[in-house]
N, CA, C and O atoms as a Tinker XYZ file with bonds, in Angstrom:
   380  protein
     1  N      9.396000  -13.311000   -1.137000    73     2
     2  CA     8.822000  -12.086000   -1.614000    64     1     3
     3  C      8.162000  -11.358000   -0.446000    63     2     4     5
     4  O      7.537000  -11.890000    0.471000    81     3
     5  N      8.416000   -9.945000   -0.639000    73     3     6
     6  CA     8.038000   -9.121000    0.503000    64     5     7
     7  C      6.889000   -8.050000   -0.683000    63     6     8     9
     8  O      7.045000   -7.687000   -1.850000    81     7
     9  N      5.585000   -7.797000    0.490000    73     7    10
    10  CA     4.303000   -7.213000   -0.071000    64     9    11
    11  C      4.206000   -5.529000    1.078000    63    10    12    13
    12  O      3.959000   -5.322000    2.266000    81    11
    13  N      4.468000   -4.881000    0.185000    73    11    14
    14  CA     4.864000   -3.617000    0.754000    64    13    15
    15  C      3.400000   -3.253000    1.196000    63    14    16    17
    16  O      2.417000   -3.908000    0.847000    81    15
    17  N      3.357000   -2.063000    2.055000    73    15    18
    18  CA     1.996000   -1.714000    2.881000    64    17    19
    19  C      1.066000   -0.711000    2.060000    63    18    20    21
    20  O      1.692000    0.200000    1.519000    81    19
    21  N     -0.389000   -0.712000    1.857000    73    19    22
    22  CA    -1.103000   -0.125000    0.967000    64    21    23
    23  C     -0.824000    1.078000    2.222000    63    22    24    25
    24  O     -0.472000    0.951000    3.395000    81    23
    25  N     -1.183000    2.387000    1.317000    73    23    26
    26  CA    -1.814000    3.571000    2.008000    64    25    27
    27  C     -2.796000    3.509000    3.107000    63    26    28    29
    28  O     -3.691000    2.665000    3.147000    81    27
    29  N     -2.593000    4.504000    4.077000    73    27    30
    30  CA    -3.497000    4.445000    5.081000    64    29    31
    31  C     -4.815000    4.782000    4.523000    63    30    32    33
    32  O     -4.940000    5.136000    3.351000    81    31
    33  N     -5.919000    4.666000    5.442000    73    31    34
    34  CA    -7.227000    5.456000    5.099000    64    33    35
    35  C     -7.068000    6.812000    5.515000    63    34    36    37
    36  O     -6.113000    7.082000    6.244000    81    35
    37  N     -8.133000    8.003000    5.038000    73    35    38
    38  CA    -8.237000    9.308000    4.812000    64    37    39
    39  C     -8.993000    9.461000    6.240000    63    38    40    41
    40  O     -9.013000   10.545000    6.823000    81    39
    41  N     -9.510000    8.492000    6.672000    73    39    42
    42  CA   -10.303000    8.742000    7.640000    64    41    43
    43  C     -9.280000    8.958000    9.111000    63    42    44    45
    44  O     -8.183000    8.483000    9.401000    81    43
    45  N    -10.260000    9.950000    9.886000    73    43    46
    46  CA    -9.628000   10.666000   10.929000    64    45    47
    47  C    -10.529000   10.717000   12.350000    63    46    48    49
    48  O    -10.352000   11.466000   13.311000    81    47
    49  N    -11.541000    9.688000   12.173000    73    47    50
    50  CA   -12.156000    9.705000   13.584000    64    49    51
    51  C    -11.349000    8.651000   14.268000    63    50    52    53
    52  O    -11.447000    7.428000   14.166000    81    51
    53  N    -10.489000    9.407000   15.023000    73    51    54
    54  CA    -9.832000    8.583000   16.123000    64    53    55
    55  C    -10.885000    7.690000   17.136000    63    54    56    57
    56  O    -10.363000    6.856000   17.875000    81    55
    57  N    -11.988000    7.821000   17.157000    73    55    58
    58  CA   -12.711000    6.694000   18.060000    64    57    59
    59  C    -13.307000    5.619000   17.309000    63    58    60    61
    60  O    -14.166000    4.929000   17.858000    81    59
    61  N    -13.013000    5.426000   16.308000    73    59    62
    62  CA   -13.316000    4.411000   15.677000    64    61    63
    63  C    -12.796000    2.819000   16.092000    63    62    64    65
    64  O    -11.831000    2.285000   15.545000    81    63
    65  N    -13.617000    2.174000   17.157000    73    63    66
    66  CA   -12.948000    1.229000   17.651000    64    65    67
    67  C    -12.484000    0.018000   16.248000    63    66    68    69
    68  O    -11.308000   -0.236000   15.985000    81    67
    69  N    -13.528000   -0.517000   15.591000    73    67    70
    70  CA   -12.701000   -1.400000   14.619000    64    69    71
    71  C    -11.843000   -0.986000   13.603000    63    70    72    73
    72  O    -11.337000   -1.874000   12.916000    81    71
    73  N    -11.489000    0.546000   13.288000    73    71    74
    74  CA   -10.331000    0.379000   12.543000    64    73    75
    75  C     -9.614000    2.014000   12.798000    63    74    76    77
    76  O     -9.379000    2.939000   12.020000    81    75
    77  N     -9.415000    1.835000   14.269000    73    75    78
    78  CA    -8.521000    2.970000   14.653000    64    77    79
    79  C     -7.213000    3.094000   14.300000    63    78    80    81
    80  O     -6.332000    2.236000   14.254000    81    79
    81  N     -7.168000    4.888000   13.921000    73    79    82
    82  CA    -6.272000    5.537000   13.613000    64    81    83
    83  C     -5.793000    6.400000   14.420000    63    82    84    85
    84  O     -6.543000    6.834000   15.295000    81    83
    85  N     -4.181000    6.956000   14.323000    73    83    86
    86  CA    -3.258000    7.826000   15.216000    64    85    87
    87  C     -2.424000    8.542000   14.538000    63    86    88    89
    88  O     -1.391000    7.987000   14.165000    81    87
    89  N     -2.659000    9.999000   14.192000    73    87    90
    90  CA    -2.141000   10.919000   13.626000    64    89    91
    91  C     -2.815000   11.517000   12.947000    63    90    92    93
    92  O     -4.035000   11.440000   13.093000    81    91
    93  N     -2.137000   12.479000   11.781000    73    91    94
    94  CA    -2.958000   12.874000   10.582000    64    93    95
    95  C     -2.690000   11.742000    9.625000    63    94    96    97
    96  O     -1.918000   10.784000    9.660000    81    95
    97  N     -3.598000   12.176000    8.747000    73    95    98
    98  CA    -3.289000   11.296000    7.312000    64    97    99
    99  C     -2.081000   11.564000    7.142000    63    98   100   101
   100  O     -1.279000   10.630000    7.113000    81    99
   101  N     -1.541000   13.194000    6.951000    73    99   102
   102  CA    -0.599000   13.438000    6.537000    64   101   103
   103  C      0.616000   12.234000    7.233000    63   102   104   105
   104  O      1.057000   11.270000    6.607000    81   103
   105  N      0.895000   12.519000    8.330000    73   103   106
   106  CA     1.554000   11.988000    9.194000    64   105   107
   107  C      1.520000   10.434000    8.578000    63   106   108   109
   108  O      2.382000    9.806000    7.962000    81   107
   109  N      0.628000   10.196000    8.856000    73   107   110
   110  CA     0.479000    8.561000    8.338000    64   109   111
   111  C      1.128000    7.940000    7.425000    63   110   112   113
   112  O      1.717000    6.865000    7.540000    81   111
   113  N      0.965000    9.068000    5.864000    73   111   114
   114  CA     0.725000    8.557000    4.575000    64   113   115
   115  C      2.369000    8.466000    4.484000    63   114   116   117
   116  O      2.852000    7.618000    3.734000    81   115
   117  N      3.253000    9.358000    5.265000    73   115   118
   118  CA     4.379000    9.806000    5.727000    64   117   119
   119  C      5.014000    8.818000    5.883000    63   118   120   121
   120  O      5.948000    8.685000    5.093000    81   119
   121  N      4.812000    7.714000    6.927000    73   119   122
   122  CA     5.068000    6.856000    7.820000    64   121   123
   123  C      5.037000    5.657000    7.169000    63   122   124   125
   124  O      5.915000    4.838000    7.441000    81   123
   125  N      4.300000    5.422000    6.459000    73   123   126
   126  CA     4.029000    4.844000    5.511000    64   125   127
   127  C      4.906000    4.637000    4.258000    63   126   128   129
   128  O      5.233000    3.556000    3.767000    81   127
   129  N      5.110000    5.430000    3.987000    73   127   130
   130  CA     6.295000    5.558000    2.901000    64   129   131
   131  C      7.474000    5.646000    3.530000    63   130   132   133
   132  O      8.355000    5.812000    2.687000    81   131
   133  N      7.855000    5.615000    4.506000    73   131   134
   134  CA     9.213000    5.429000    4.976000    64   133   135
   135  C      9.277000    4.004000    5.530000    63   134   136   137
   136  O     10.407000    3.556000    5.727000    81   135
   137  N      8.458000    3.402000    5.747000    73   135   138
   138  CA     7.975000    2.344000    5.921000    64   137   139
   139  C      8.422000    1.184000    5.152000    63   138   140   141
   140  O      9.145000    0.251000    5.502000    81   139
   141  N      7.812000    1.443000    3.961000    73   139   142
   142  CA     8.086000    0.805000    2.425000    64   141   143
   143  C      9.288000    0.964000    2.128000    63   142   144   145
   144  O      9.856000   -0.128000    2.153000    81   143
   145  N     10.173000    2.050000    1.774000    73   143   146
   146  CA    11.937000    2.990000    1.453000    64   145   147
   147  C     12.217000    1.532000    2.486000    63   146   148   149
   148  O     12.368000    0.373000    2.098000    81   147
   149  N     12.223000    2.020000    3.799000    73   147   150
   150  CA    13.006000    1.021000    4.645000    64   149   151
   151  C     12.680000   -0.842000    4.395000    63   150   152   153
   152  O     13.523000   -1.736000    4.461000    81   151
   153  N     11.954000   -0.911000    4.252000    73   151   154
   154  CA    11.432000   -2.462000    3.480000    64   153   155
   155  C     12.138000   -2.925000    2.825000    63   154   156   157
   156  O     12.849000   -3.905000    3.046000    81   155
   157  N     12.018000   -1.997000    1.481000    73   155   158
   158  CA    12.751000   -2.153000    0.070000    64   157   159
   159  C     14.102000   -2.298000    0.471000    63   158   160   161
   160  O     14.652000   -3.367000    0.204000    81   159
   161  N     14.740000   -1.410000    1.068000    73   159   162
   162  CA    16.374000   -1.751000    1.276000    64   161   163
   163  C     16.990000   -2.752000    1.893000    63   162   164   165
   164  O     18.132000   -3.068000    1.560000    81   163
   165  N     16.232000   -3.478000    3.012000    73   163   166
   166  CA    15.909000   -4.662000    4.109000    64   165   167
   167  C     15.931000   -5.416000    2.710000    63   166   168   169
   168  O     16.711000   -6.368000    2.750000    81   167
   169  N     15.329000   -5.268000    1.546000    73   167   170
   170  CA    14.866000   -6.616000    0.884000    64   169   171
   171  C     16.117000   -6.495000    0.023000    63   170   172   173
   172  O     16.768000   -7.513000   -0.212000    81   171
   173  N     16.494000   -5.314000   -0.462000    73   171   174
   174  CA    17.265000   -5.711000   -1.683000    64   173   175
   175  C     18.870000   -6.495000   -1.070000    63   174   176   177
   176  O     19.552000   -7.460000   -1.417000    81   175
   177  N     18.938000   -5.532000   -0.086000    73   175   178
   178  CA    20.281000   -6.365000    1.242000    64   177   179
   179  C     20.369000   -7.471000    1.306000    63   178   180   181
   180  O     21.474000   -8.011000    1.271000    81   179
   181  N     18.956000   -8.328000    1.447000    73   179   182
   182  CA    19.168000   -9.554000    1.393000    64   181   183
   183  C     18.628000  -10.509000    0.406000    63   182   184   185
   184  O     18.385000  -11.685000    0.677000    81   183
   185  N     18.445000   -9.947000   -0.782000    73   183   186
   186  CA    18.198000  -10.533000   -1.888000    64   185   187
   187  C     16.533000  -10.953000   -2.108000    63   186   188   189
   188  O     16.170000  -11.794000   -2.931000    81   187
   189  N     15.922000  -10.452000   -1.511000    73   187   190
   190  CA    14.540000  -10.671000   -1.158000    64   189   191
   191  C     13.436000   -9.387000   -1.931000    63   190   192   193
   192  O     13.373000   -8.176000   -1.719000    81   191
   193  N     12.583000  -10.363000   -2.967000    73   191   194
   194  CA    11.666000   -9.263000   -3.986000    64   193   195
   195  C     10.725000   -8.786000   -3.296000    63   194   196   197
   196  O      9.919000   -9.429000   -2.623000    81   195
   197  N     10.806000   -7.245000   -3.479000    73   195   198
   198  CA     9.627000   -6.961000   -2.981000    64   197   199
   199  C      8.401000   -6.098000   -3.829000    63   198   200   201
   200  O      8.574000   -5.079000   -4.497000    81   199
   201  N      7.368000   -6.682000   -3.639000    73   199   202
   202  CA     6.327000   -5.758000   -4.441000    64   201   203
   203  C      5.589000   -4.981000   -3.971000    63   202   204   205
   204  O      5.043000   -5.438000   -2.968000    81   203
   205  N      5.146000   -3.471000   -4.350000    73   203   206
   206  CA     4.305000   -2.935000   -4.048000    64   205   207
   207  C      3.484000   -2.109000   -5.277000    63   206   208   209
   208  O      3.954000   -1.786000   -6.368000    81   207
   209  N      2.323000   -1.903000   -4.848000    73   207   210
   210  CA     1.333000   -1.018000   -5.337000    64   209   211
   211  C      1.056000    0.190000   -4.881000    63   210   212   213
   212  O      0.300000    0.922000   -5.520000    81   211
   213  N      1.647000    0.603000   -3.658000    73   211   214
   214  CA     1.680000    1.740000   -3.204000    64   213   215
   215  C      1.248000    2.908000   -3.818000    63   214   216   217
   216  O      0.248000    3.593000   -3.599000    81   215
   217  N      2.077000    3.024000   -4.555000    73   215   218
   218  CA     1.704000    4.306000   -5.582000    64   217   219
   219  C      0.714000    4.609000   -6.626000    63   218   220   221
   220  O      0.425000    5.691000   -7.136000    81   219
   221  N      0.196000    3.280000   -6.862000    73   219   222
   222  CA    -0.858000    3.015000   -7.350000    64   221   223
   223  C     -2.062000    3.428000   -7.068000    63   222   224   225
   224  O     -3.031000    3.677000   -7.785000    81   223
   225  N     -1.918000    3.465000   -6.126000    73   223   226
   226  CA    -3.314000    3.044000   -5.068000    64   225   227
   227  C     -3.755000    4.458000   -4.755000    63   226   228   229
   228  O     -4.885000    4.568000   -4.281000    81   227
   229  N     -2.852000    5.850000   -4.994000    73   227   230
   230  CA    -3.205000    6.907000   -4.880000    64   229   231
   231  C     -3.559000    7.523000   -5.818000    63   230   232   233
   232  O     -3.561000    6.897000   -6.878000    81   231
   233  N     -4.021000    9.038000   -5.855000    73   231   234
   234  CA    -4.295000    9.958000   -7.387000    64   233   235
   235  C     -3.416000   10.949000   -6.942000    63   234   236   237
   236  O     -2.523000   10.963000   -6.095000    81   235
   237  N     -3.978000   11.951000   -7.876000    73   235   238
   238  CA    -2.901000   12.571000   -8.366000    64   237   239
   239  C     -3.009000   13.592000   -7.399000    63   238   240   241
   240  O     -2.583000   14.691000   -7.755000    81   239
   241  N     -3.548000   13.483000   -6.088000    73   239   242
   242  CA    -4.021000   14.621000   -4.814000    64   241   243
   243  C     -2.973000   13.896000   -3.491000    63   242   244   245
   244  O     -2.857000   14.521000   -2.437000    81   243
   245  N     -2.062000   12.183000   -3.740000    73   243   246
   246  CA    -1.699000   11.941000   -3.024000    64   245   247
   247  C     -2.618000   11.521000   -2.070000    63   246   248   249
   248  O     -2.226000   11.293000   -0.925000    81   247
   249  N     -3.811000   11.382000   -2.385000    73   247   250
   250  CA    -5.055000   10.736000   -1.374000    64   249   251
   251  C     -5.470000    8.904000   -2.073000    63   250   252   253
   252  O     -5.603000    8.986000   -3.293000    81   251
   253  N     -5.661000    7.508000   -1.585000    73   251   254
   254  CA    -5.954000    6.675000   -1.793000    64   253   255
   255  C     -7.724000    6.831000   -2.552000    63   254   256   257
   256  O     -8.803000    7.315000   -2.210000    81   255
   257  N     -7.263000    6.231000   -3.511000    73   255   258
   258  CA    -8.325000    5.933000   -4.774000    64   257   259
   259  C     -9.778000    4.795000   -3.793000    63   258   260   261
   260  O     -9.819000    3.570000   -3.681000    81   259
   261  N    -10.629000    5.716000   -3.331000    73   259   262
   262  CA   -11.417000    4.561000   -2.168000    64   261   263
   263  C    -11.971000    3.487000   -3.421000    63   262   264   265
   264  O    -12.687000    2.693000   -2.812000    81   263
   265  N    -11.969000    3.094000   -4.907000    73   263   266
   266  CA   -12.369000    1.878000   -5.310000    64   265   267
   267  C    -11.404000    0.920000   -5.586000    63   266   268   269
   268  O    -11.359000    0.191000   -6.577000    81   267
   269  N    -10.474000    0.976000   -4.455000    73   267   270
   270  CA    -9.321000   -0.215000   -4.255000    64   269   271
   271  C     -9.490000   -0.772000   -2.976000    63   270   272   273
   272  O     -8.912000   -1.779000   -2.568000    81   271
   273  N    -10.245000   -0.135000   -2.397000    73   271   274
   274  CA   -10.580000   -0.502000   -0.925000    64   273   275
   275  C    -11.831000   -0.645000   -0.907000    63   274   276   277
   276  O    -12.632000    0.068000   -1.512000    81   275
   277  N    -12.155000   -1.846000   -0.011000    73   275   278
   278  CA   -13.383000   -2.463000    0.561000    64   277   279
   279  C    -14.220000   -1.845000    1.399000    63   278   280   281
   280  O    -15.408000   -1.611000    1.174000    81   279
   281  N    -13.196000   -1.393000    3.035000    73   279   282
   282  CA   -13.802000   -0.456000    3.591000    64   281   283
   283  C    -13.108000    0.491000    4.669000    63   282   284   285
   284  O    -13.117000    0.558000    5.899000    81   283
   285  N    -12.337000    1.385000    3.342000    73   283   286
   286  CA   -11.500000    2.198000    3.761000    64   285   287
   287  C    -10.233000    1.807000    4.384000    63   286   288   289
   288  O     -9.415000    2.649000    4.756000    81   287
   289  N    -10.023000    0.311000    4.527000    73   287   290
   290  CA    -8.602000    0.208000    5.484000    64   289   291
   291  C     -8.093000   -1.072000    4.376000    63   290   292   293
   292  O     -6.919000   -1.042000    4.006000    81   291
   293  N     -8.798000   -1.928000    3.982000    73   291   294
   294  CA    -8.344000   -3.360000    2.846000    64   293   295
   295  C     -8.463000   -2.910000    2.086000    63   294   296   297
   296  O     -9.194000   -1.945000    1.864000    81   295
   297  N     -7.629000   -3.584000    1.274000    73   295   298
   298  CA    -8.031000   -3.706000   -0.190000    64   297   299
   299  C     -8.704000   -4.770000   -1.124000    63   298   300   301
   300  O     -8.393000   -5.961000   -1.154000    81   299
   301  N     -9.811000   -4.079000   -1.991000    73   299   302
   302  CA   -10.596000   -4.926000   -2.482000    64   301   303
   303  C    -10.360000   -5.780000   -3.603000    63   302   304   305
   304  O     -9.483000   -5.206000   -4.248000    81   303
   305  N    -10.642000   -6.748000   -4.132000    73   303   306
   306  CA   -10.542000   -7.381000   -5.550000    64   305   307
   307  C     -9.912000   -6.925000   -6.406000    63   306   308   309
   308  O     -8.954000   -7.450000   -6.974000    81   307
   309  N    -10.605000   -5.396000   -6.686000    73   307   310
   310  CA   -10.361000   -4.286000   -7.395000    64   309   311
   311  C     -9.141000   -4.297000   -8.106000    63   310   312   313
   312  O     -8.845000   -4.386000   -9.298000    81   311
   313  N     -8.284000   -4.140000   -6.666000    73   311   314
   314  CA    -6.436000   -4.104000   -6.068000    64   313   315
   315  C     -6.469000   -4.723000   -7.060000    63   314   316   317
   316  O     -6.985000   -4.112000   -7.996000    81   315
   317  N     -5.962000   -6.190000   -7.373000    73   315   318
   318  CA    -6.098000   -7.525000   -7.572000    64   317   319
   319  C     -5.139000   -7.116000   -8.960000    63   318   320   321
   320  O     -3.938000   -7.316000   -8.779000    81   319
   321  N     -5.495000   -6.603000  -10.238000    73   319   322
   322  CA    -5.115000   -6.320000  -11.279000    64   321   323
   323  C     -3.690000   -5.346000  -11.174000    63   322   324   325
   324  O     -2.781000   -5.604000  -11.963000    81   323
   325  N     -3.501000   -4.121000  -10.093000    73   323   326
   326  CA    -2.814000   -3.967000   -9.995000    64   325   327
   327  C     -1.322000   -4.423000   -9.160000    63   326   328   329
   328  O     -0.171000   -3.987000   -9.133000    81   327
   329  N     -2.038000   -5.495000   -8.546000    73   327   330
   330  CA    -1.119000   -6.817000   -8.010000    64   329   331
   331  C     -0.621000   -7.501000   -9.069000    63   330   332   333
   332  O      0.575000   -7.347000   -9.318000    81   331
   333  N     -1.177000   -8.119000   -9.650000    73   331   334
   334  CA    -0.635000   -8.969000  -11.106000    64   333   335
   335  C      0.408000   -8.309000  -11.810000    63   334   336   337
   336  O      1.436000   -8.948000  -12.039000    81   335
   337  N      0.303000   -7.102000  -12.199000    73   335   338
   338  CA     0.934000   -6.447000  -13.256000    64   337   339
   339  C      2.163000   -6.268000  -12.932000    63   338   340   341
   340  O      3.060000   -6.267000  -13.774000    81   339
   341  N      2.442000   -6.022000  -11.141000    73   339   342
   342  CA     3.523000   -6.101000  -10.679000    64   341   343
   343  C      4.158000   -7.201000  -10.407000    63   342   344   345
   344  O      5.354000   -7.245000  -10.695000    81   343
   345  N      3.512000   -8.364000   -9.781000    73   343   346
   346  CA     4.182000   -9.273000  -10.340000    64   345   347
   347  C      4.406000   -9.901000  -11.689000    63   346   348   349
   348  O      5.336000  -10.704000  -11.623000    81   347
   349  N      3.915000   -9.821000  -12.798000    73   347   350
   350  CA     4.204000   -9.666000  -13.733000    64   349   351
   351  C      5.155000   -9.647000  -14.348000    63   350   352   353
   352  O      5.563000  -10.363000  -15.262000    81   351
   353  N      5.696000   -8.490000  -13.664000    73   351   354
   354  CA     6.800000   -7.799000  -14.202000    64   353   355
   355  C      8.228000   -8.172000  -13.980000    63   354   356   357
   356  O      9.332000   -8.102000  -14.520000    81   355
   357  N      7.489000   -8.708000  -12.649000    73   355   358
   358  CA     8.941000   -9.571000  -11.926000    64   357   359
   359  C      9.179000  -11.245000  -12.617000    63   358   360   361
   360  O     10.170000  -11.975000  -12.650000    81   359
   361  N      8.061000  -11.375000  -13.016000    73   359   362
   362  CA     8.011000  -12.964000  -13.370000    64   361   363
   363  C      7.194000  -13.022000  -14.526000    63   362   364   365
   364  O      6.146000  -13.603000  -14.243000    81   363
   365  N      7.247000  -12.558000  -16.054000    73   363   366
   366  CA     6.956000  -12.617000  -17.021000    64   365   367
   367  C      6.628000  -13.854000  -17.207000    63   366   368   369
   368  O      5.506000  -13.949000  -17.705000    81   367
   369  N      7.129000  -14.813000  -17.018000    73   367   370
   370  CA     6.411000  -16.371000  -17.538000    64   369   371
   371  C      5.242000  -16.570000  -16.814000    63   370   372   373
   372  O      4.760000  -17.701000  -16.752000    81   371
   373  N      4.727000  -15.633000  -16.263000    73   371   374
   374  CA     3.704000  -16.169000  -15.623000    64   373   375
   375  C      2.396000  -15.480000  -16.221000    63   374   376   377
   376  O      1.242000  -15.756000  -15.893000    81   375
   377  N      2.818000  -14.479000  -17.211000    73   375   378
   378  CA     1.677000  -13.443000  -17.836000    64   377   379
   379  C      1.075000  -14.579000  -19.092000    63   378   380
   380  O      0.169000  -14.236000  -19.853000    81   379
């Protein structure tokens, strides 16, 4: 099983030594999702599940929901429920 990449953070101070960023969000959130597209096809090619929350994890502005994240770059506990549901889905005997 392959665990697709959460959304970047919104944040844009490039000098942020412990959790530096390069680009815009835009750019990022971009990169990101082509990221995942290319994942997914890598996985289904070789028979390999992959899950994500990706889309989850945003609203309806296309900006990351900050009470899924810890501190702005992880994801928190929170996540956690919307992890399950997806696997879940893949593996019903396990609900």
């Amino acid at each position: 099983m392959v665990w697709g990449a959460v959304p970047t953070t919104t944040d844009e101070s490039f000098g942020n030594k412990k959790f530096p960023t390069v680009g815009t969000y835009n750019e990022r959130i971009h990169a990101t999702r082509l990221f995942n597209e290319y994942l997914k096809d890598l996985s289904e090619k070789n028979n390999i599940l992959m899950v994500s929350i990706f889309d989850e994890l945003l609203n309806k502005n296309n900006l990351p929901e900050e009470e899924y994240f810890m501190d702005g770059t992880h994801l928190s506990q929170k996540a956690m429920p919307l992890a399950l549901k997806k696997i879940q889905m893949i593996f019903p005997e396990l609900s």
